[in-house]
C-alpha positions as CSV (number, residue, x, y, z in Angstrom):
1,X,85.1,96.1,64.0
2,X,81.6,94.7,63.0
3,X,79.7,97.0,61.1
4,X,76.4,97.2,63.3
5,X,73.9,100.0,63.2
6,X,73.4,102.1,65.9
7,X,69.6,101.0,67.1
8,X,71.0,97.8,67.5
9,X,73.8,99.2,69.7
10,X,71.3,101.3,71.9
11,X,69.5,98.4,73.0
12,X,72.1,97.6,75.3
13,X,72.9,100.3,76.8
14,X,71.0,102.6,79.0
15,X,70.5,105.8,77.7
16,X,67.3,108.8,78.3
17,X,67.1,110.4,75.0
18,X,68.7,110.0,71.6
19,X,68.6,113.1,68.7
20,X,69.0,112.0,65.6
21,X,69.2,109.4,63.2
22,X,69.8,106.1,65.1
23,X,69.7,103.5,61.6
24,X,73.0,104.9,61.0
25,X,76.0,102.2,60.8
26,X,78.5,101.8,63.3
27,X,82.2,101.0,61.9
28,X,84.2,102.1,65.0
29,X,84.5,103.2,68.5
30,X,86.3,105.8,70.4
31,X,86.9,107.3,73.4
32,X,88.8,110.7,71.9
33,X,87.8,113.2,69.7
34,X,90.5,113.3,67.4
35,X,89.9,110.2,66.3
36,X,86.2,110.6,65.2
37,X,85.1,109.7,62.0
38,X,82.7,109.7,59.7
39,X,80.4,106.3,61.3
40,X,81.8,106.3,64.8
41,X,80.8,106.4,67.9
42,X,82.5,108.4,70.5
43,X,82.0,108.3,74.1
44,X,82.3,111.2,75.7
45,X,83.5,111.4,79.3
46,X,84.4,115.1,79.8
47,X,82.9,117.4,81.8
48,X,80.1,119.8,81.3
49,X,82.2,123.0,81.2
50,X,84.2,121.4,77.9
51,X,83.9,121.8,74.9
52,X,85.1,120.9,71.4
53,X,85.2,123.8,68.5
54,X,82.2,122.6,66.4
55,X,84.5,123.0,62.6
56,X,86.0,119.5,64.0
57,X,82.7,117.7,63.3
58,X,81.7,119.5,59.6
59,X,84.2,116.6,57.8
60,X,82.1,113.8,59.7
61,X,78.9,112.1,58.4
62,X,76.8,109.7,59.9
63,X,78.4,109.4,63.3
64,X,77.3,109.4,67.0
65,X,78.0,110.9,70.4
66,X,77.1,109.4,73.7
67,X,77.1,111.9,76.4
68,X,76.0,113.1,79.5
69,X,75.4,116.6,78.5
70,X,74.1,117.1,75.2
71,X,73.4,121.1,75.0
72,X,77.2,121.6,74.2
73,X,76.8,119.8,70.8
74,X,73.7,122.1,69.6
75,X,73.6,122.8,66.4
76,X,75.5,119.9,64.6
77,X,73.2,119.5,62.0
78,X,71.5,115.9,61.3
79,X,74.3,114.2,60.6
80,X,75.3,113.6,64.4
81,X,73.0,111.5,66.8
82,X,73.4,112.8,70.3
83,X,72.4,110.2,72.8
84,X,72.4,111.6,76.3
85,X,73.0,109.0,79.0
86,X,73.2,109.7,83.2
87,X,76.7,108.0,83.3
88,X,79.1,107.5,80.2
89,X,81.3,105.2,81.8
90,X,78.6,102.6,82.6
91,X,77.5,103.2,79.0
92,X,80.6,102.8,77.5
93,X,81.3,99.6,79.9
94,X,77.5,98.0,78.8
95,X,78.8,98.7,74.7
96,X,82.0,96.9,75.6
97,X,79.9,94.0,77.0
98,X,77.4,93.3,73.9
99,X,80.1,93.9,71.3
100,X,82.4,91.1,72.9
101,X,79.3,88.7,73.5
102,X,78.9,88.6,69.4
103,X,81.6,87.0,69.5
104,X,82.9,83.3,70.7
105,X,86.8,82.3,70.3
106,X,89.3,80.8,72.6
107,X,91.5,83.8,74.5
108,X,94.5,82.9,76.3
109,X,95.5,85.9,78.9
110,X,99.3,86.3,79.7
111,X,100.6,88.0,82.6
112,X,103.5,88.1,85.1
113,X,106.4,90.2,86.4
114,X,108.6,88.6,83.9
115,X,108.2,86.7,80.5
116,X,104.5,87.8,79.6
117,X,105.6,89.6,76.3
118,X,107.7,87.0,75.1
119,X,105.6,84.5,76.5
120,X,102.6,86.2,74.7
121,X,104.5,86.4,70.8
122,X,105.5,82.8,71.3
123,X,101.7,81.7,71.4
124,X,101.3,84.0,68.7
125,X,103.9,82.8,66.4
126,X,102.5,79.3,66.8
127,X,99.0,80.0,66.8
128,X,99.0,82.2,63.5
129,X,100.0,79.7,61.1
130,X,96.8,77.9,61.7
131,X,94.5,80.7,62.6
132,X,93.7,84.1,61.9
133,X,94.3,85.8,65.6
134,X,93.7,88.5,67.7
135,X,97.8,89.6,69.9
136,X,98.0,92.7,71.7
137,X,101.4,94.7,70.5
138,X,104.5,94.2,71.2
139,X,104.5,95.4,75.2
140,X,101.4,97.5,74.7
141,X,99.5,96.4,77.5
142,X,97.9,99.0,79.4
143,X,94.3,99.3,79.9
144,X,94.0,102.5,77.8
145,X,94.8,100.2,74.6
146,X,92.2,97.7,75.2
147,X,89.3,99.2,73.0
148,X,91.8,99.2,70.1
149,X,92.3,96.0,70.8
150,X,88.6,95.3,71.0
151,X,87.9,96.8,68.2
152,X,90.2,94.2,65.6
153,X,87.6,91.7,66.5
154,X,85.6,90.8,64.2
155,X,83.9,87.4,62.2
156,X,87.4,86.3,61.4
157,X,88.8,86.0,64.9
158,X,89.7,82.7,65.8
159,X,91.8,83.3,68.7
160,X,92.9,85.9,71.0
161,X,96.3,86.1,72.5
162,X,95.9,88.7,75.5
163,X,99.5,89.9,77.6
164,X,98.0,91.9,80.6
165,X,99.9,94.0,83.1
166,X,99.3,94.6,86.5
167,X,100.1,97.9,87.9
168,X,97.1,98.0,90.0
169,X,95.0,95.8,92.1
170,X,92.2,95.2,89.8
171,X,94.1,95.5,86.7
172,X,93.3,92.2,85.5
173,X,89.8,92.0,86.3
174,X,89.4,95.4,84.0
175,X,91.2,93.5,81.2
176,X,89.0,90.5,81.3
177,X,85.9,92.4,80.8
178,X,87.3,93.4,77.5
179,X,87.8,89.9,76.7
180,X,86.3,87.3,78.7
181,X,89.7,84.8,78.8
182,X,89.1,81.2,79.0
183,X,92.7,79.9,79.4
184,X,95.3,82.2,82.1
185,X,99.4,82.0,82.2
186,X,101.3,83.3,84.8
187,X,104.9,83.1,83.7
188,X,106.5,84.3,87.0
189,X,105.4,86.3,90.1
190,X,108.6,88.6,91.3
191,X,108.9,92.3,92.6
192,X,107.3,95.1,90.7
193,X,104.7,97.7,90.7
194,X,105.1,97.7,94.3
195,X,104.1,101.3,94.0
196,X,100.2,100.4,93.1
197,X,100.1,96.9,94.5
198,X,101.4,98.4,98.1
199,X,103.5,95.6,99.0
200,X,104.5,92.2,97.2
201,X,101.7,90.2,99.2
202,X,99.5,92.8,97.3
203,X,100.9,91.9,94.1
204,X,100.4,88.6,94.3
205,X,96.7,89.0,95.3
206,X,96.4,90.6,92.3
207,X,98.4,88.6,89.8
208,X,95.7,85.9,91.6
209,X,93.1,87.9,89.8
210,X,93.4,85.6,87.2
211,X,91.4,82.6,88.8
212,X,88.2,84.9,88.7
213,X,88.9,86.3,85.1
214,X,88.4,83.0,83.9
215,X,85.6,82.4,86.1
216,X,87.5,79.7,88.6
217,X,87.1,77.6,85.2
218,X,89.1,77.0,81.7
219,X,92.5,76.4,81.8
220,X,95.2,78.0,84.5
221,X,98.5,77.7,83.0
222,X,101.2,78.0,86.1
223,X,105.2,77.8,86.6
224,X,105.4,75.1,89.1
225,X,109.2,76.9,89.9
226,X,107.9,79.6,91.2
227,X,107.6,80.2,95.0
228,X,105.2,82.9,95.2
229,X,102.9,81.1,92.1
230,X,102.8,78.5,94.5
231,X,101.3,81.4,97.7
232,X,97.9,81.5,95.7
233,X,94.9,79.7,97.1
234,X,93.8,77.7,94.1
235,X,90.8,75.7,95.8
236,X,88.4,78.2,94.4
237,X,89.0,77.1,90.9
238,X,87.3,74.6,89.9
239,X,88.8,74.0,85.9
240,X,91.8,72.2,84.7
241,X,95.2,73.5,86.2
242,X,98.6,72.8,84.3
243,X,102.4,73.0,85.9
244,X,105.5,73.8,83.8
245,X,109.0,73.7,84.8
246,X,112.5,72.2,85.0
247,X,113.1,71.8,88.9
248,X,109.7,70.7,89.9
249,X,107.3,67.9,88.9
250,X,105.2,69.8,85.9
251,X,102.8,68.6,83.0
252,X,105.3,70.2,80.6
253,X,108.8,69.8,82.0
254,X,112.2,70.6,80.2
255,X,115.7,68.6,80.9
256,X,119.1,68.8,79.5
257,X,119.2,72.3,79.3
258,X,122.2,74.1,76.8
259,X,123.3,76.9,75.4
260,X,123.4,76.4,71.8
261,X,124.3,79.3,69.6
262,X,122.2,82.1,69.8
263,X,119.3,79.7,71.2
264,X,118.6,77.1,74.0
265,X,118.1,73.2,74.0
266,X,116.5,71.4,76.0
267,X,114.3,67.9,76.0
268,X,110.7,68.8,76.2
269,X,108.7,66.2,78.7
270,X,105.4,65.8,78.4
271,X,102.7,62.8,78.9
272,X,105.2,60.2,78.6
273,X,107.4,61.3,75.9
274,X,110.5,63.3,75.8
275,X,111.0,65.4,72.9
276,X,114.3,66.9,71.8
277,X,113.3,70.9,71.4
278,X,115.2,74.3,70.5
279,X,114.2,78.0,71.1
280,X,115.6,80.9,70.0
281,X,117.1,83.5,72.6
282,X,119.6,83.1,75.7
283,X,118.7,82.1,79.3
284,X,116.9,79.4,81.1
285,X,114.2,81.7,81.1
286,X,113.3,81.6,77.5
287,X,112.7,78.0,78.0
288,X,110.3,78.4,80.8
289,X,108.6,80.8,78.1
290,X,108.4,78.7,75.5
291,X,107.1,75.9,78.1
292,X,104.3,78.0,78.8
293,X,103.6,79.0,75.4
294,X,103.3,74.8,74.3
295,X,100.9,74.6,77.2
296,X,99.0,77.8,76.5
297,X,98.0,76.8,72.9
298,X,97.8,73.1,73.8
299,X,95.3,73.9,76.2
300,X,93.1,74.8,73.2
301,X,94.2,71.3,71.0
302,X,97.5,72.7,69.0
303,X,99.5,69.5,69.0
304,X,102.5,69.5,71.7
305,X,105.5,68.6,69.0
306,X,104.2,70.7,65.8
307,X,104.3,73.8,68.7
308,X,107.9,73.0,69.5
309,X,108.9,72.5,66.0
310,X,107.3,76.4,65.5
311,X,109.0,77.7,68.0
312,X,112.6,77.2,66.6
313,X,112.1,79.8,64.2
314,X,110.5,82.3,66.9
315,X,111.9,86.0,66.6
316,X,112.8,87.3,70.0
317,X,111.6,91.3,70.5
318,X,114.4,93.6,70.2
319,X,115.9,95.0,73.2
320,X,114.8,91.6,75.5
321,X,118.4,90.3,76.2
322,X,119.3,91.0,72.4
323,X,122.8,90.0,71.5
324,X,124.7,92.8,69.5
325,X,128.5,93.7,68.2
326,X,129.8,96.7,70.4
327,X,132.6,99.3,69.8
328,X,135.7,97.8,70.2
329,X,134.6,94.2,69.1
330,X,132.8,94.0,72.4
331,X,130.0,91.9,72.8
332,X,126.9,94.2,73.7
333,X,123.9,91.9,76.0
334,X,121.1,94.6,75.4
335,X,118.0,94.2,77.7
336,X,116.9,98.2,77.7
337,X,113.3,97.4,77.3
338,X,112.7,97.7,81.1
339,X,113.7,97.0,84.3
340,X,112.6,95.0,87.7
341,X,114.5,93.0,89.8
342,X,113.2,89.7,89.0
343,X,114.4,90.5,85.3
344,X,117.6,91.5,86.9
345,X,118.1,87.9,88.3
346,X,117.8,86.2,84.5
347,X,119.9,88.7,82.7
348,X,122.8,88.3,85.1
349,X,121.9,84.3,84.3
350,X,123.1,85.0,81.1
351,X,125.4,87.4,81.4
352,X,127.4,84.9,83.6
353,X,127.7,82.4,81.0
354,X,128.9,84.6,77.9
355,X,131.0,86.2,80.3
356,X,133.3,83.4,80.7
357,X,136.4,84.0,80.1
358,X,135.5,87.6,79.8
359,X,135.7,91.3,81.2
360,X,131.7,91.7,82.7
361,X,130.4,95.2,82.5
362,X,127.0,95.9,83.6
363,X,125.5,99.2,83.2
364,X,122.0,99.8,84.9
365,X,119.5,102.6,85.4
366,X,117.3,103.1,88.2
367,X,114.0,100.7,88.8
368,X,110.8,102.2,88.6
369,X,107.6,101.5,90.5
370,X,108.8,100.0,93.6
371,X,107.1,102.8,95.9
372,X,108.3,103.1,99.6
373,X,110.1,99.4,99.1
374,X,112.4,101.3,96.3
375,X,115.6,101.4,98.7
376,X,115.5,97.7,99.8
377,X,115.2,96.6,96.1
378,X,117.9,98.7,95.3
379,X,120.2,97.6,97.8
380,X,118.5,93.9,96.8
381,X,120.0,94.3,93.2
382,X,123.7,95.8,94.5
383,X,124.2,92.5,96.5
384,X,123.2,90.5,93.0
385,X,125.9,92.5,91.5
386,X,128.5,91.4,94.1
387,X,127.4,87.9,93.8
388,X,127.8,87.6,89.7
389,X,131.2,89.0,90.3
390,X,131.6,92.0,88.0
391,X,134.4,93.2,86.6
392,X,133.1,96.7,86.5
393,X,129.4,98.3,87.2
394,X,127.9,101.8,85.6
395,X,125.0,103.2,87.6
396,X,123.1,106.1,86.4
397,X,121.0,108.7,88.1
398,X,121.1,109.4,91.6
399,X,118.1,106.6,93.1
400,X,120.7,104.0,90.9
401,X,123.5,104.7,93.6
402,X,122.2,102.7,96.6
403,X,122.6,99.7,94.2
404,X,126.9,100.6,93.9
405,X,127.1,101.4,97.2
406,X,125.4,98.1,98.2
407,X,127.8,96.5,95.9
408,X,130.8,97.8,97.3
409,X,129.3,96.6,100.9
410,X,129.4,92.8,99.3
411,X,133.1,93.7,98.5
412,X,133.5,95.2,95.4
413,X,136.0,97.6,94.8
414,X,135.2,100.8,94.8
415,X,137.3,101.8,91.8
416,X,135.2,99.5,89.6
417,X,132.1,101.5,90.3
418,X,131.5,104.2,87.7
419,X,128.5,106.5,88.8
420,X,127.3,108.9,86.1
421,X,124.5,111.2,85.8
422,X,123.6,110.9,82.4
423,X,123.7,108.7,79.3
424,X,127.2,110.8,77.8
425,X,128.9,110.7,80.8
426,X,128.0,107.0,80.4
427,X,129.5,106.4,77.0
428,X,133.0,108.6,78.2
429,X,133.4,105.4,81.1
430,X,132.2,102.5,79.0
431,X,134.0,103.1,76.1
432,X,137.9,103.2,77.6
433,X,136.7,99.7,78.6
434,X,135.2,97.9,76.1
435,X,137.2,95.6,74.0
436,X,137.4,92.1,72.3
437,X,137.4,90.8,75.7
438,X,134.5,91.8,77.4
439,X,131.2,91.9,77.8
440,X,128.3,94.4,78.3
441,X,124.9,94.5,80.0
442,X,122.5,97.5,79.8
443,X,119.1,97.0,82.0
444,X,117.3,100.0,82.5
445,X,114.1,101.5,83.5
446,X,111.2,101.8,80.7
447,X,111.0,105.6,81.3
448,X,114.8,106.0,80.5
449,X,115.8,106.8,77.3
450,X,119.2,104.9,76.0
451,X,118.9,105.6,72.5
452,X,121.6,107.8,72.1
453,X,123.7,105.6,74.1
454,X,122.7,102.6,72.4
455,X,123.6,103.8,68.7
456,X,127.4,105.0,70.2
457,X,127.6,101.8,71.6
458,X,125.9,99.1,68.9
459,X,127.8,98.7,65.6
460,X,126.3,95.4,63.9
């Protein structure tokens, strides 16, 4: 964060009284107690019966509280500036506000139902060999991290790299107050969070967010593949929309698609030229991500081939389709970071092709956030299952068994379905299968631990 001193903070916000020294200098912001400071400013939103036992505050020096009652924090000595506002959240909301305005650097926001992280460290890897830049975290995109991400901006940002998720309807719009995006990506619009967003037409509505985050101007970065992209009324935006794709006429367009070791070729269209192009990581998909990611960061003048070059020695997240040495000499396709059933679609993609000539196994978890559409989904994904012809399927927990039963409907036999209710009942059916000549999926939802399982299973 920028040092600035308090006075200069209080001018934008809205406050009634303030006690204390207000020259004091600012060096970080939070929104919990436990990480107060000496030089920090806290907000705090509880409630007038609360309190916090006073010996938390003798270690800190020079810091201030914004609250809306300030008679629980009598007696703190000089040291702590009280300012007492009518509303901490619109405080807090007006601070957020000025201390982004200091700033002005490119931001390229990142969202969709599939894609987004990878998508997002793609940009990143390409973008930080030239410039210092501001990423969210791995898949750390909630709304309660945005502050922390707030607060690593400073005079040395050059660029921001933003992946936002969308559980709710306004989701987005939330984000973008944080950090005012000038260039949007939407990788893919499928099925998920159903349970805030109500219904799929709801998700898209809200994935569509993005045209008034940037304003209805900048750059919209969009997947000219993708059906439901292609539901959102764009006539509002009045900036520069870009099209990737393989199957569809798109700015940035990819042909002669391989798999090629542990990576994917593929020629790289794009104003005339064709460039021959590599990207680490299995699946058509990756090369839709890595399409987006040489639009995102030419959209803000990286040059289209040096991008592609950069990209061949991109790192994949661990756990996103991650190829691994199993018990048995199995191959072991792990993709346990989370679970929807658009993400089902592309690791079955891939499982079909290493699975030639192979025993397919597919061992998947529940799906999470689908609300009263969970049972459809479910049934959805069991029919995907028939259709990718597996040799063998392991559901666990009990919402996971309208997916076998579903799959046994499409005509799969019934003794190929395992159903277990926990991860070691899982590991007693997998492992008098697994050897040399099969293959191994495990999808699973985000609030499911496979750890355990993972280490029995893993060896290299």
């Amino acid at each position: 964060m920028k040092a600035i001193k308090l006075k200069e903070i209080l001018k934008h916000i809205d406050y009634e009284t303030v006690t204390g020294q207000t020259g004091i200098i600012i060096s970080k912001v939070v929104r919990r107690l436990k990480f107060l400071r000496s030089n920090t400013l806290f907000f705090d939103w509880s409630g007038k019966n609360s309190s916090y036992p006073l010996e938390q505050f003798k270690a800190v020096r020079s810091c201030a509280i914004v609250t809306k009652y300030p008679e629980k924090y009598s007696g703190l000595g000089k040291n702590i500036s009280i300012i007492k506002v009518s509303n901490v959240g619109k405080a807090y909301m007006a601070f957020v506000t000025y201390y982004r305005s200091l700033f002005e650097f490119p931001v390229i926001f990142i969202t969709g139902t599939c894609g987004k992280t990878t998508t997002k460290d793609m940009v990143k890897h390409i973008l930080q060999s030239r410039y210092k830049v501001l990423a969210t975290h791995r898949s750390q995109n909630d709304l309660q991290y945005n502050l922390r991400y707030l607060m690593k901006i400073d005079e040395s940002t050059e660029v921001g790299v933003i992946e936002t998720g969308v559980a709710w309807p306004m989701d987005l719009l939330n984000y973008s107050k944080y950090f005012k995006p000038n260039v949007g990506v939407i990788t893919k619009i499928g099925v998920d969070h159903l349970l805030g967003c109500k219904s799929l037409e709801g998700y898209i509505k809200a994935k569509a967010l993005m045209l008034k985050c940037l304003s209805y101007s900048g750059a919209l970065i969009l997947n000219a593949d993708d059906d439901n992209i292609r539901k959102i009324d764009l006539t509002p935006f009045k900036g520069k929309i870009i099209y990737f794709g393989i199957n569809r006429k798109a700015d940035f367009r990819a042909s002669r698609i391989k798999y090629f070791n542990d990576g994917m070729k593929y020629t790289l269209h794009y104003n005339g030229k064709a460039y021959p192009c590599f990207v680490p990581g299995l699946g058509e998909h990756n090369v839709y991500n890595a399409l987006a990611a040489i639009a995102a960061v030419n959209s803000i003048g990286f040059d289209v081939l040096e991008a592609a070059k950069l990209l061949s020695t991109f790192k994949h997240l661990e756990k996103h389709l991650q190829i691994r040495k199993g018990i048995n000499g199995s191959l072991v396709i792990d993709d346990t970071w989370s679970s929807n059933p658009t993400s089902l679609e592309a690791a079955f993609k891939v499982l079909r092709v290493l699975g030639r000539r192979r025993k397919r196994i597919v061992v998947l978890s529940y799906i999470d956030e689908l609300g009263e559409h969970s049972a459809y989904y479910h049934s959805l994904v069991g029919e995907l299952i028939a259709a990718t012809r597996v040799d063998a399927l392991v559901t666990v927990g009990d919402k996971a068994k309208l997916i076998a039963e579903r799959a046994a409907e499409k005509g799969m036999r019934p003794k190929n379905l395992y159903h277990c209710q926990n991860t070691n009942q899982v590991f007693d059916v997998v492992s008098k299968l697994l050897n040399k000549k099969s293959v191994i999926l495990f999808k699973k939802s985000m609030h499911l631990s496979f750890q355990k399982l993972m280490k029995q299973i893993i060896v290299e």
